[in-house]
N, C-alpha and C positions, 0 to 999 in steps of 0.2 A: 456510511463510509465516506473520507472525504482523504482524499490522494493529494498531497502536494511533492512537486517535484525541481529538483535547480541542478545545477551543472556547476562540476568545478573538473582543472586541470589534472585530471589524475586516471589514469585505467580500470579502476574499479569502481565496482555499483554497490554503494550501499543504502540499507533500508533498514529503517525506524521504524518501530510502531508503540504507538499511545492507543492505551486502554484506559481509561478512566473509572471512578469507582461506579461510576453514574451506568456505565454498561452492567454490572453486577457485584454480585461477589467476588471474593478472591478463584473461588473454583470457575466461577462462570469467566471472570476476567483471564485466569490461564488459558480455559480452552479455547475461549476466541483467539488468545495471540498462538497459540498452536496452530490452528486453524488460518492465520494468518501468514505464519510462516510458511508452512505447506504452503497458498497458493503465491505468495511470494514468490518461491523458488520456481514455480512453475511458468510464468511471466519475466521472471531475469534473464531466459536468452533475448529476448523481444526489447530488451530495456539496453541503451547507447551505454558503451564506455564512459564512464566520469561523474556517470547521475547518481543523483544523492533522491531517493524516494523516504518520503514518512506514509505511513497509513496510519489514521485516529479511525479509531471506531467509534461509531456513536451505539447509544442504548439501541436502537432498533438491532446492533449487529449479533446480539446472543439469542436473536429469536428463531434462527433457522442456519445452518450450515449451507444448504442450497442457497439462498436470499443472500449471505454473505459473498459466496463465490461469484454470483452474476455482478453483485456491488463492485469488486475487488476486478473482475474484467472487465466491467464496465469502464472502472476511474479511470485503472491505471494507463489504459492508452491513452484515453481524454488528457490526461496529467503531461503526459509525454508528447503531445500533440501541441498543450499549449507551450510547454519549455521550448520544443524544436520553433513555434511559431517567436516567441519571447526573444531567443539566445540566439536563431541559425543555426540549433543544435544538430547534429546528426546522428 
């Protein structure tokens, strides 16, 4: 899983995500971005006004639903750590 995150002038968060053919098939590539959304939404009160998030998944991300989750908690504050270090973001 690899989180990139930037800031622009605006009140809302929104969030991307790239699944690639290289994670799986088309069923395998759905339910990770299922699976991604869910924890997505779960992490957007924690995430500033204005931030623009992508989540890509890499092939390792269809081998475990638990493995994705720690991934996806892990990044996302790291991502938001480094923008706030980056920008002065809040």
């Amino acid at each position: 899983m690899v989180v990139h995150a930037d800031a622009v002038d605006d009140s809302d968060v929104l969030v991307g995500l790239v699944v690639s053919k290289a994670v799986g098939n088309a069923v395998t590539r759905n339910s990770v971005k299922r699976q991604l959304r869910h924890l997505a939404r779960s992490v957007l009160p924690q995430t500033p006004a204005g931030s623009r998030v992508v989540l890509r998944a890499l092939p390792p991300a269809a081998r475990s639903a638990e493995d994705l989750r720690r991934d996806v908690s892990a990044a996302w504050p790291n991502a938001l750590e480094r923008l706030r270090r980056r920008e002065g973001f809040s």
